[in-house]
C-alpha positions in Angstrom: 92.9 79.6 234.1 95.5 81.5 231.9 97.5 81.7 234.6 97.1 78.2 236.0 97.8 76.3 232.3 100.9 77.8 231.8 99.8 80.3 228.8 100.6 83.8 229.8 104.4 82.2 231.1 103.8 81.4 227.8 102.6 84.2 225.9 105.6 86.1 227.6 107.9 83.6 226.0 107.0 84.8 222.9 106.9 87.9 223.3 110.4 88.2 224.6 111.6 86.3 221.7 109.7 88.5 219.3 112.1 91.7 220.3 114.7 89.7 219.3 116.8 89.7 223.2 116.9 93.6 223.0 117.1 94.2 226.8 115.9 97.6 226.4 112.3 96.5 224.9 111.8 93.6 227.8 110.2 96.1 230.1 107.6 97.0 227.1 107.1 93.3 226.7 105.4 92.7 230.4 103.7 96.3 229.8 101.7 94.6 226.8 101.5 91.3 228.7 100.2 92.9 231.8 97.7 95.4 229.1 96.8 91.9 227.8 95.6 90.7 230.8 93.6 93.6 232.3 92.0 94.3 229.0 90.5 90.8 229.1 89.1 91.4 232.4 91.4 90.3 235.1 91.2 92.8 237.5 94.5 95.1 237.9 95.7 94.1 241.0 95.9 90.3 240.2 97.6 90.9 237.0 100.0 92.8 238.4 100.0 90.0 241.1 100.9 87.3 238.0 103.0 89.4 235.9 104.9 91.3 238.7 107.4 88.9 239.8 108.5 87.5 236.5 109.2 91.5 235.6 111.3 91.8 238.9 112.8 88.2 237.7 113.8 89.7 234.4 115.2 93.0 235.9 117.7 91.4 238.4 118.9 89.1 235.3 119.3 91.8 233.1 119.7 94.8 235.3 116.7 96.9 234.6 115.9 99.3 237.2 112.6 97.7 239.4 111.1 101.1 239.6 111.0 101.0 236.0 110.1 98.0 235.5 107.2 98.1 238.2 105.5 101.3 236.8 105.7 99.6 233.5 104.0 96.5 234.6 101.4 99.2 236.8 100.4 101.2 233.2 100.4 98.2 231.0 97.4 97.4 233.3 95.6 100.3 233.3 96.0 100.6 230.0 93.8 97.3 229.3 91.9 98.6 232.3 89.1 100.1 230.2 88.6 97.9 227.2 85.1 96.8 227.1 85.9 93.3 229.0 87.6 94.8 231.7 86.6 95.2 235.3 87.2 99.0 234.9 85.4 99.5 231.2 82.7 97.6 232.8 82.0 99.6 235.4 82.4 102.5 233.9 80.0 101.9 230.8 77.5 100.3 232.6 77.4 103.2 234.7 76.8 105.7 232.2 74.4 103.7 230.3 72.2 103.0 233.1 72.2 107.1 233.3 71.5 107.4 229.7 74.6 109.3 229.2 76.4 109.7 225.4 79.0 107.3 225.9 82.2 105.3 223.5 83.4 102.5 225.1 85.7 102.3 222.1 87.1 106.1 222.6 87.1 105.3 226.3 89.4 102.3 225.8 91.2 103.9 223.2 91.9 107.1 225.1 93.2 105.6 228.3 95.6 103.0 226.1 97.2 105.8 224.7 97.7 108.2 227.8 99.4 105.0 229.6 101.6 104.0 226.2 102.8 107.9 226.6 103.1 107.3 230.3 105.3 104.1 229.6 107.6 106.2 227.4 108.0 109.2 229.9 108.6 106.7 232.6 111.1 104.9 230.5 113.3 107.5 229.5 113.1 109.4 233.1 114.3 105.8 235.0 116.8 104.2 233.4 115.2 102.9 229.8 118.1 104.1 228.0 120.7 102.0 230.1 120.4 98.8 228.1 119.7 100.4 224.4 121.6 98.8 222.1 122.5 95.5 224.6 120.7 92.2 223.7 121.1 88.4 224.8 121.2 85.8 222.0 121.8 82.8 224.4 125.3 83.1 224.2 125.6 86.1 226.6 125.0 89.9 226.1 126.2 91.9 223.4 126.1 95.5 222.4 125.1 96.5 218.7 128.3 96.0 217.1 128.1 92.1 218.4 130.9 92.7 221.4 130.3 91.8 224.9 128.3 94.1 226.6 129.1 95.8 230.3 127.1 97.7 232.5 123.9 96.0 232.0 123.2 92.9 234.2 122.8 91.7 237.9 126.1 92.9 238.8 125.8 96.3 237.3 125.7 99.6 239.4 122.0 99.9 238.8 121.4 96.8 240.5 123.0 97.5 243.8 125.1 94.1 243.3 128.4 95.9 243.7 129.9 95.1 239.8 129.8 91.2 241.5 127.0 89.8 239.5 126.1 86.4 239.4 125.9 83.1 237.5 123.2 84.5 235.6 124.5 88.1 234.6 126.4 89.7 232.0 129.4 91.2 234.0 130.3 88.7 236.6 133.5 87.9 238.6 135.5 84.7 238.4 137.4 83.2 241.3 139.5 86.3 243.2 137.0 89.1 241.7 138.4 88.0 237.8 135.7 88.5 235.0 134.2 85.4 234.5 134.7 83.4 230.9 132.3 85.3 228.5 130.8 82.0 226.9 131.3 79.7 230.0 128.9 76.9 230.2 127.0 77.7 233.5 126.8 80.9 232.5 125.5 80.7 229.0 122.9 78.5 230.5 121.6 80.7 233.3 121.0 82.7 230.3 119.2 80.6 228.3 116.9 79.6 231.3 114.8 82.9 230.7 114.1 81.3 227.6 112.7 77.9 228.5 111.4 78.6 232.5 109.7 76.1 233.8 106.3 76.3 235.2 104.1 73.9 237.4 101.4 72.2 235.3 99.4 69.9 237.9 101.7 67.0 238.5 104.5 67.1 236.0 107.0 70.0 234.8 105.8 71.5 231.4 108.3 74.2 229.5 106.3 77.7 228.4 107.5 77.1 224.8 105.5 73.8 225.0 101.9 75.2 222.5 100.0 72.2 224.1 96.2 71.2 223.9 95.3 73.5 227.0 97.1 77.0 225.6 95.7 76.6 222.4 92.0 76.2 223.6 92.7 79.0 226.2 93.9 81.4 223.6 91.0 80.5 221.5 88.7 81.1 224.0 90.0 84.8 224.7 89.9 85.3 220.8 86.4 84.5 221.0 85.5 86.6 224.3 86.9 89.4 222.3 85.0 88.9 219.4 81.3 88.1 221.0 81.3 91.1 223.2 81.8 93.5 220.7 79.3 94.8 218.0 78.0 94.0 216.3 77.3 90.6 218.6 77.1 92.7 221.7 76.5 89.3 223.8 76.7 89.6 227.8 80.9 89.2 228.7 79.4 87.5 232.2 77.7 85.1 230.2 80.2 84.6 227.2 82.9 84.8 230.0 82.1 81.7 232.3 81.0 79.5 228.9 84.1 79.8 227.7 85.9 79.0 230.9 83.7 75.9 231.4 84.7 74.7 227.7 88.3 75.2 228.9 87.7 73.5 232.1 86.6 70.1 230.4 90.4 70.1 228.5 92.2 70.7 231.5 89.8 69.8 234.9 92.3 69.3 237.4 94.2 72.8 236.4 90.8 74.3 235.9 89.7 73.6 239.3 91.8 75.7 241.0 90.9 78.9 239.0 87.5 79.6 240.7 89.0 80.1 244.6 91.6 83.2 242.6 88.5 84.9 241.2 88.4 88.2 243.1 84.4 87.8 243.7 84.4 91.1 246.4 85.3 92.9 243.6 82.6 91.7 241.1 80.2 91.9 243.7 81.1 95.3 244.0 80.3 96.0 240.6 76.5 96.9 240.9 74.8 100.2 241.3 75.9 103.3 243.1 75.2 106.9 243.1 76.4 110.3 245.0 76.1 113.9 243.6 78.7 115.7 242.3 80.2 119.5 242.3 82.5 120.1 239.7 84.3 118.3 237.0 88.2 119.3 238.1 87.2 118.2 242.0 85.8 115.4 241.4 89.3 114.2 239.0 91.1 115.0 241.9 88.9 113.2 244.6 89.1 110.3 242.0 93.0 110.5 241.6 93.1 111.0 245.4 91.3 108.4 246.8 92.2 106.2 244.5 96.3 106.5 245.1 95.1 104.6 248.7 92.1 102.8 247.8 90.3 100.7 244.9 90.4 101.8 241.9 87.4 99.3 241.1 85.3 100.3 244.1 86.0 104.1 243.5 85.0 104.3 239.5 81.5 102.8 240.4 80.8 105.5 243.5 82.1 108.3 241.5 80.9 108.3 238.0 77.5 108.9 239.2 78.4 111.6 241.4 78.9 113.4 237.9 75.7 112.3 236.6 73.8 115.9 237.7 76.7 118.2 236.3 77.0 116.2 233.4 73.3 116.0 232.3 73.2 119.5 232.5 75.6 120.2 229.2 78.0 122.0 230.9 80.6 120.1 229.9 81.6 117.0 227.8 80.2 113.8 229.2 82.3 111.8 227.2 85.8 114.3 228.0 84.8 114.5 231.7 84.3 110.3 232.2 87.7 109.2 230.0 89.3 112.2 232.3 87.8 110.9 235.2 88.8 107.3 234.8 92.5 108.4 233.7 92.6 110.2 236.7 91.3 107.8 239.1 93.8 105.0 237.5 97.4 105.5 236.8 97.6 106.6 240.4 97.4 102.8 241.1 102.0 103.1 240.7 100.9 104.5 244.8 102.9 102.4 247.1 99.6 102.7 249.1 97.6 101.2 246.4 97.4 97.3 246.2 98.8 97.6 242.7 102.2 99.7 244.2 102.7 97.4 246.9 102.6 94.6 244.8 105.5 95.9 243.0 107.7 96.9 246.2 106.7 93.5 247.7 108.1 92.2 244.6 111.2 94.4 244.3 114.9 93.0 244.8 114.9 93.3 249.2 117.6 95.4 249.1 116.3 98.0 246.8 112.8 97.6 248.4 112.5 100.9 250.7 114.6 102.8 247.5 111.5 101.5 245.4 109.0 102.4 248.1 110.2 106.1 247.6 110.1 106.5 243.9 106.9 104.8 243.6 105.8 107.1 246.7 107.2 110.4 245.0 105.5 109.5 241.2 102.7 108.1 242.6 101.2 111.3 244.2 103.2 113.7 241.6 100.0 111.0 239.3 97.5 112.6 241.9 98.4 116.0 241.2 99.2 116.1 237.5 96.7 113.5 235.9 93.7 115.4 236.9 95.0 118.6 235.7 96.3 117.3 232.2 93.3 115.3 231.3 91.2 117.5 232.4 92.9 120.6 230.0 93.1 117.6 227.3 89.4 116.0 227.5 87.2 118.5 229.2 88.2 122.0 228.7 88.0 121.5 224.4 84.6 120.6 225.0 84.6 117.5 222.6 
């Protein structure tokens, strides 16, 4: 329904003009968009599927790298992924209460938020996060930090594979004969602007995402309220609280609302109820998770293997509450797989040209995720024993 009504298009609005055009922090907005989402319990492949092509939109206007832009918009959602309304924090605490296990939903979300927010910043600086510091698009075209038109940063930029071309839309374009264009020419000034006021489909009619109408306001309510009822010291059911809140919205807005139910990934919540397996060891079974995971669910495989640790774990060995954050760290920022549906989400939605260069960095950091994550969250959540 968030989707539908127009208010994340809008939420992103506001977030974009909230870093004040700073090109460089764009990617960070659709990381907390996308952590937004997932953390209020859209499952990670369809908020990637939402947010995904409007961060590829923003990367060929501005020239950010789509490999960087993808794995931000990946770890934004896995770092939503386990807050206590989430598919994945559901799952996963359900799980461990039903084995009357010691368990902090609150660490758990906490923990994984903060491994992906250091993720985001490793992954910025090592792809291209640095290109656009300082560069920033006030309506009138881009400018460095000193106010002077910027270069190097825009669909025609090297990064970009446009050949120093560019386009209507872009900061270093060519006029007629390979000329630079006028820097405050009208068409292009208002290419620029467009990221500003982008148009979405409401229904029948054409509605702009800095509209705050009826709809957005009682759908941003509504989430405020989730939030709020699910949590102690409330502790009402998020099923429950969940679909009341999307039948209030549903009365404001019926012929947006009734499209919502048919998105609803119900295989998924279906999925959701009990399943067990035994486990061997607390590094293997981080790696099966990271492993299986890079190619499969990540939803489906944090319900089969959290129980398998249910034997080791009740036998004190170990932390229970370092082995499951480690295990669900390990088993999710994998997702940035190209095999995953989350990777191939982001390569579907990558500029064609760069696509196969994008399947190959995603490819390469996706399984380097299968073999480090295991081993560092294991040293850092395990091994101390706390």
């Amino acid at each position: 329904m968030a989707k539908d009504n127009g208010t994340v298009d809008w939420i992103v609005h506001i977030l974009v003009k909230a870093v004040g055009g700073r090109i460089a922090l764009i990617p960070w907005v659709f990381f907390v968009v996308t952590a937004l989402l997932s953390g209020f319990g859209s499952v990670e492949p369809a908020a990637i599927a939402i947010i995904a092509p409007m961060g590829m939109g923003f990367s060929r206007r501005y020239g950010i790298r789509p490999l960087l832009m993808g794995l931000m918009v990946t770890n934004g959602a896995t770092a939503g992924g386990f807050s206590p309304l989430s598919i994945f924090g559901t799952i996963t605490n359900q799980v461990v209460e039903r084995n009357d296990l010691p368990g902090s939903p609150l660490l758990l979300f906490l923990a994984s938020f903060v491994f992906n927010v250091i993720l985001g910043l490793v992954c910025f600086f090592l792809f291209g996060g640095r290109e656009p510091l300082g560069k920033r698009d006030l309506g009138h075209g881009l400018e460095d930090k000193d106010g002077e038109p910027a270069s190097g940063v825009g669909p025609g930029s090297a990064d970009t594979g446009a050949g120093g071309s560019g386009g209507a839309d872009g900061p270093a374009g060519g006029g007629p004969g390979g000329s630079p264009a006028p820097y405050h020419d009208p068409e292009r000034r208002a290419a620029r602007r467009s990221v500003q006021t982008t148009m979405v489909k409401d229904a029948d009619e054409d509605v702009e995402i800095t509209t705050f109408d009826l709809n957005r306001i009682v759908t941003l309510v509504g989430l405020i309220v989730l939030a709020v009822m699910v949590v102690p010291p409330l502790n009402q059911d998020v099923g429950f609280t969940a679909i009341s809140i999307a039948v209030v919205i549903s009365f404001f807005s019926p012929r947006i609302s009734k499209g919502a139910v048919s998105k609803i990934a119900w295989p998924t919540a279906l999925l959701v109820c009990g399943m067990g397996a035994p486990l061997f060891a607390a590094l293997i079974i981080c790696f099966i998770g990271a492993v299986v995971s890079a190619f499969a669910s990540t939803t489906g495989i944090l319900g089969a293997l959290i129980p398998l640790a249910v034997p080791f774990l009740l036998t004190g060995s170990v932390s229970e509450i370092g082995l499951i954050i480690a295990l669900a760290i390990s088993s999710s920022v994998v997702d940035s797989s190209p095999f995953s549906t989350s990777g191939a989400l982001v390569v579907a939605n990558s500029p064609e040209d760069q696509r196969d260069k994008v399947f190959k960095q995603l490819m390469v950091w996706g399984f380097s995720m299968v073999v480090i994550a295991p081993i560092v969250t294991w040293l850092t959540f395990v091994v101390p024993g706390w």
